[in-house]
NULUMVO-44455 format. One record per residue (C-alpha): x, z, y; residue number from 1. Coordinates in pm, 1 decimal. Layout:
X, Z, Y, NUM
...
END
This chain:
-223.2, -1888.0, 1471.8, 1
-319.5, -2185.7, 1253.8, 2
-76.6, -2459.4, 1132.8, 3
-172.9, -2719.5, 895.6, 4
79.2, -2975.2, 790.6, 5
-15.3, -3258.1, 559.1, 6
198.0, -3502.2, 370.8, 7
2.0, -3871.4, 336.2, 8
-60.1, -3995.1, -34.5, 9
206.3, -4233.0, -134.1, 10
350.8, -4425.0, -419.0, 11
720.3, -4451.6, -491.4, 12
871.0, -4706.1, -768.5, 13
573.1, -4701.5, -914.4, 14
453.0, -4336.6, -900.5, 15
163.7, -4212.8, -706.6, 16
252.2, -3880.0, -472.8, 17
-120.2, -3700.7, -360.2, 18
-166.2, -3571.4, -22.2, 19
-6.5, -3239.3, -18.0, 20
-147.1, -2996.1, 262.5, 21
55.5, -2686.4, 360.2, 22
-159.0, -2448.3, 588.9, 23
-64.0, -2129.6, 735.0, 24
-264.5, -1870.2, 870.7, 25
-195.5, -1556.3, 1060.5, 26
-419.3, -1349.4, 1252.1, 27
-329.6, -968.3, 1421.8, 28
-546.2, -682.7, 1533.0, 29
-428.9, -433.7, 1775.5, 30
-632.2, -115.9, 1769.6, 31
-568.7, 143.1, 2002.4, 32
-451.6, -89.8, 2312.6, 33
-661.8, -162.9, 2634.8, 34
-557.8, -336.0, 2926.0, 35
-471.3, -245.9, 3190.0, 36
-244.1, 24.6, 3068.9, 37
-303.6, 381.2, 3225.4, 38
-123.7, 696.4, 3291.1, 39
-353.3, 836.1, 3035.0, 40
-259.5, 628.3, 2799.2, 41
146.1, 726.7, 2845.4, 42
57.9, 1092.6, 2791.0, 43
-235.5, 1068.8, 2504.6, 44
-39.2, 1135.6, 2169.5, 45
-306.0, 871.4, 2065.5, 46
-137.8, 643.9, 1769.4, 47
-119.9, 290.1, 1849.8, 48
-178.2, 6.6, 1505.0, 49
-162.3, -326.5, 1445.9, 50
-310.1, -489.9, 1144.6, 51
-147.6, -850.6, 1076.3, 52
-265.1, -1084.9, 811.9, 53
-102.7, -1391.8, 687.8, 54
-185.4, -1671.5, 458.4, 55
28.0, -1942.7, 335.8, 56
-130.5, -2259.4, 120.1, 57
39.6, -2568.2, -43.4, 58
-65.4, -2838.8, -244.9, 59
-395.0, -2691.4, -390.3, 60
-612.0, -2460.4, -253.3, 61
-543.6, -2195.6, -539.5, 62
-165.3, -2217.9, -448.2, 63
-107.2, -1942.0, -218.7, 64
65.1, -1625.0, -61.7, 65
-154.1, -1336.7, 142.2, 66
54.4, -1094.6, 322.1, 67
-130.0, -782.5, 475.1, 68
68.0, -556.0, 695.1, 69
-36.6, -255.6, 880.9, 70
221.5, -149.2, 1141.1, 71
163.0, 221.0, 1347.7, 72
336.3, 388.9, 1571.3, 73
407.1, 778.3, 1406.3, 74
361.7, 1145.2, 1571.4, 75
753.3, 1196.7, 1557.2, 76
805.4, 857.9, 1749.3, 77
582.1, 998.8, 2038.9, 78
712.0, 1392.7, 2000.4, 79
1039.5, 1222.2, 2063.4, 80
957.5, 977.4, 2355.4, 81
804.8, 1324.7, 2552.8, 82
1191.4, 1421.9, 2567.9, 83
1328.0, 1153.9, 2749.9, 84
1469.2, 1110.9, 3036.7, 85
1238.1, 790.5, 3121.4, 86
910.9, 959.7, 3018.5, 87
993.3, 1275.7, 3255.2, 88
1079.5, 1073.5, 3528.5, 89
738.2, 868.0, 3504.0, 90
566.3, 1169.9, 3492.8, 91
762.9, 1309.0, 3817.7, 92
705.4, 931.6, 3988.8, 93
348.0, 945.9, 3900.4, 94
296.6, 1293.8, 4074.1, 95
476.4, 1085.4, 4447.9, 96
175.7, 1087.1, 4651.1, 97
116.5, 653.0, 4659.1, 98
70.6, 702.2, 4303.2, 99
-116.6, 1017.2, 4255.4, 100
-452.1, 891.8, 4288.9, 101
-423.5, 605.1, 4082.6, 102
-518.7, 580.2, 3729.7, 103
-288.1, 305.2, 3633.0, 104
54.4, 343.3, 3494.7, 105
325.7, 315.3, 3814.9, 106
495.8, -13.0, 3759.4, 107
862.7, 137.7, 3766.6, 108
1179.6, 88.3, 3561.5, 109
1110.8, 437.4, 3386.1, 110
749.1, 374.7, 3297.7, 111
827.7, 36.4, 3146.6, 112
1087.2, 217.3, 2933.1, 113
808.7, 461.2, 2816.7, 114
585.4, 228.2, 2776.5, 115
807.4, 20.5, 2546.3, 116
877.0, 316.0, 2398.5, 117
517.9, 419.7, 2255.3, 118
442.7, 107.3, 2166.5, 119
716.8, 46.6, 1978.1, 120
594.7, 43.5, 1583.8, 121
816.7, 274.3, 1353.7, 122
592.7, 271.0, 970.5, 123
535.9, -67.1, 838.3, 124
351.0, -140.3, 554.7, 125
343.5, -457.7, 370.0, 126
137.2, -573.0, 67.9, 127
236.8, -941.8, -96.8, 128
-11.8, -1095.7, -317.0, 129
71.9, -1456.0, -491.2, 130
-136.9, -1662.0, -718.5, 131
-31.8, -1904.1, -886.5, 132
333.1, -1946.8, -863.4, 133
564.7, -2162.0, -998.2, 134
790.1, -2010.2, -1245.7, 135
1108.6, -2053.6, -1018.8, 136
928.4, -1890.8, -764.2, 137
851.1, -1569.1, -941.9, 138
1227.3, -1543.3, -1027.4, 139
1344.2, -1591.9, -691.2, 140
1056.5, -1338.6, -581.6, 141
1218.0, -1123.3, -843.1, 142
1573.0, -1124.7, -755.5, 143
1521.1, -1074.3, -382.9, 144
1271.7, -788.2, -444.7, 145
1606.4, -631.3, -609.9, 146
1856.3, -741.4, -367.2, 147
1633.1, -574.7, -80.6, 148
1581.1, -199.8, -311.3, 149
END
C-alpha cells in the first residue's frame, strides 16, 4: 500500500507555506502460506509468519516513522487448535469418502473454523524507530508508551 498526500505551496497574509508531502508506506510478507490451502496444511504443526513494514514521511524526507512487525502463529496456539471440536470434526469429514482422495481442505463450516484458527497470529512483535521528531512528539510518544505498560 502506497499513499502520498501533498499539500500545494501557498502564501497566507504575507507568509509563504512550502509544499508539504505526507507519504505512507506499508508492505507485508506472509511466509509459510500457499494457496490453495490443503489438508496437509491443517494438520502440519508448521508455524505460519507475517512480516509487515510501515513507513510514514512528512514534510522532509528525514522526517519519519519505520515500524517493523513480525507477527507468528506459536506451538501452544496449534497444540490447542488439535483439541477442538472443529479440528476433529474436519479430520472425521475429510476421512467421508467424496473427500478422501482429495488433497484440498473440505470447504465445510468446521474446516473454516480450523482454518481461522491456525492462522490466527498470537506473538506480535513490534519495533518503532523515529528520526527526527518534534519535541511535542517525543513527549506524547513518551506518555503513551507509559499509559500502554
Amino acid at each position: 500500500l502506497d499513499l502520498e498526500i501533498k499539500r500545494m505551496p501557498f502564501m497566507l497574509q504575507s507568509k509563504n507555506y512550502p509544499e508539504f508531502p505526507i507519504v505512507f508506506h506499508m508492505k507485508n510478507r506472509y511466509f509459510g502460506i500457499d494457496r490453495p490451502f490443503l489438508f496437509k496444511d491443517l494438520t502440519s504443526v508448521e508455524r505460519h509468519r507475517i512480516h509487515s513494514t510501515m513507513e510514514l514521511t512528512w514534510g522532509r524526507p528525514d522526517l519519519k516513522i519505520t515500524i517493523e512487525g513480525d507477527h507468528k502463529t506459536t506451538a501452544e496456539g496449534i497444540n490447542h487448535l488439535h483439541s477442538k471440536w472443529y479440528y476433529n470434526t474436519c479430520v472425521k469429514e475429510h476421512s467421508l469418502a467424496e473427500w478422501r482422495k482429495s488433497e484440498v481442505l473440505p470447504t465445510t463450516d468446521a474446516c473454516l473454523y480450523a482454518l481461522h484458527d491456525l492462522l490466527t497470529l498470537r506473538h506480535y512483535t513490534w519495533d518503532i524507530t523515529a528520526t527526527n521528531l518534534e519535541p511535542w512528539m517525543v513527549s506524547v510518544y513518551k506518555k503513551m508508551g507509559a499509559l500502554m505498560k
